[in-house]
C-alpha positions in Angstrom: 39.9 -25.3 -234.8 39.6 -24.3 -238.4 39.5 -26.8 -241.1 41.0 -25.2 -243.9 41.7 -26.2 -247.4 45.3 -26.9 -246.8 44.4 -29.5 -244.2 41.2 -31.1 -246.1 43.9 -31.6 -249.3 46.8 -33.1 -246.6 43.7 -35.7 -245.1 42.1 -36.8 -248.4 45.4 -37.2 -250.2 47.0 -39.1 -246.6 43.4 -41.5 -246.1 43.0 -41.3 -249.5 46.4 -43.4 -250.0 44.7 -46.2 -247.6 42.3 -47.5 -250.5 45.4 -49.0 -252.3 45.4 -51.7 -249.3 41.5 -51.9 -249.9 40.7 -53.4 -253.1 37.6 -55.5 -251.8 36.6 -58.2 -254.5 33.5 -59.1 -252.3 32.0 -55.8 -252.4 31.8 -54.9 -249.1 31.1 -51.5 -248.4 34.1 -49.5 -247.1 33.2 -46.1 -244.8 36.6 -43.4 -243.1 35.7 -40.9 -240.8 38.7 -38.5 -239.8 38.7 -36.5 -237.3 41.7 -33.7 -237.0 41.8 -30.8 -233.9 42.7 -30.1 -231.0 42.0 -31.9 -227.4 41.0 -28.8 -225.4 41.8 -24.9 -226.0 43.7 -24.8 -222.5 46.1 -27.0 -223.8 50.0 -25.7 -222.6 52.2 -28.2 -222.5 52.1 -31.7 -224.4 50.8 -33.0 -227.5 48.4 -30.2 -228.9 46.8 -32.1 -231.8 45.2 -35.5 -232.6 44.3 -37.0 -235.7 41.4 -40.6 -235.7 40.6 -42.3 -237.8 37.5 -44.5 -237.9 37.4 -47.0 -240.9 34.5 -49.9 -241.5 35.4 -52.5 -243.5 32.8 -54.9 -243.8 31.7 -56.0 -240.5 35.5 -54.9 -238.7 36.0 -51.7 -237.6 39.7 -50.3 -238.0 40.3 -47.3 -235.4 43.7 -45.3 -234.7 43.9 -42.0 -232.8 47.6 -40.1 -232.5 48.5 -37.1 -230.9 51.4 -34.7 -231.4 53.0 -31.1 -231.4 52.2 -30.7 -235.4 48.8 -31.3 -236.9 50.5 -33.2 -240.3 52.5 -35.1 -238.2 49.8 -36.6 -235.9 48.1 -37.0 -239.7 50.9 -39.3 -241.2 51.2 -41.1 -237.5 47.2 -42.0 -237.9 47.8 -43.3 -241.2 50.8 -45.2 -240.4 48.6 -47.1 -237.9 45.3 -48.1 -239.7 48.0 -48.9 -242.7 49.8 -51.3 -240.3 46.0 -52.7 -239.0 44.7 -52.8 -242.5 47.9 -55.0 -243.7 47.0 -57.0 -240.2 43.7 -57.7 -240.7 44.0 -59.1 -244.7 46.8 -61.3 -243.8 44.4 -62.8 -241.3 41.6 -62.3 -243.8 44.1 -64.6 -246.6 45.3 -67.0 -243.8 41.4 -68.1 -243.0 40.5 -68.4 -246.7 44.0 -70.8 -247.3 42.9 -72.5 -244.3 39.0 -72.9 -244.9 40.2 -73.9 -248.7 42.4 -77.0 -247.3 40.0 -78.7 -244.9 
């Protein structure tokens, strides 16, 4: 499949959107890789696209992998995801630090 510009403006702006949820105050270094395409070329019948993400935060790995009949679609769908793990793993992230700060 060919990457065009279309679809390397829709990824960057789409990922790009996660870094609101990852303001990092201890510094850690934070790495995406996005992978966008197509499972096989003698694909016929079902979801024809798939869209993962890999994202290091720290030490934790956030992954999410979606597949659908539009490219853009499976895009927004991978998002959605590591958005929902991201929100996940800080409230678990907070709940340790309130919990570390008590004892």
């Amino acid at each position: 499949m060919e990457l065009t510009p279309a679809i390397t403006a829709f990824v960057e702006e789409k990922i790009g959107m996660l870094s609101k949820f990852l303001n990092e105050p201890r510094g850690d270094l934070i790495e995406a890789r996005v992978e966008v395409g197509k499972p096989s070329k003698h694909h016929k019948s079902g979801p024809v696209f798939y869209a993962e993400v890999n994202l290091k935060v720290g030490g934790k790995l956030i992954r999410a992998n979606e597949e659908n009949f539009d490219l853009y679609v499976a895009i927004d769908k991978v998002r959605d995801e590591v958005e929902s793990q991201i929100k996940k793993f800080k409230e678990k992230s907070t709940d340790l630090e309130r919990k570390n700060r008590k004892e």
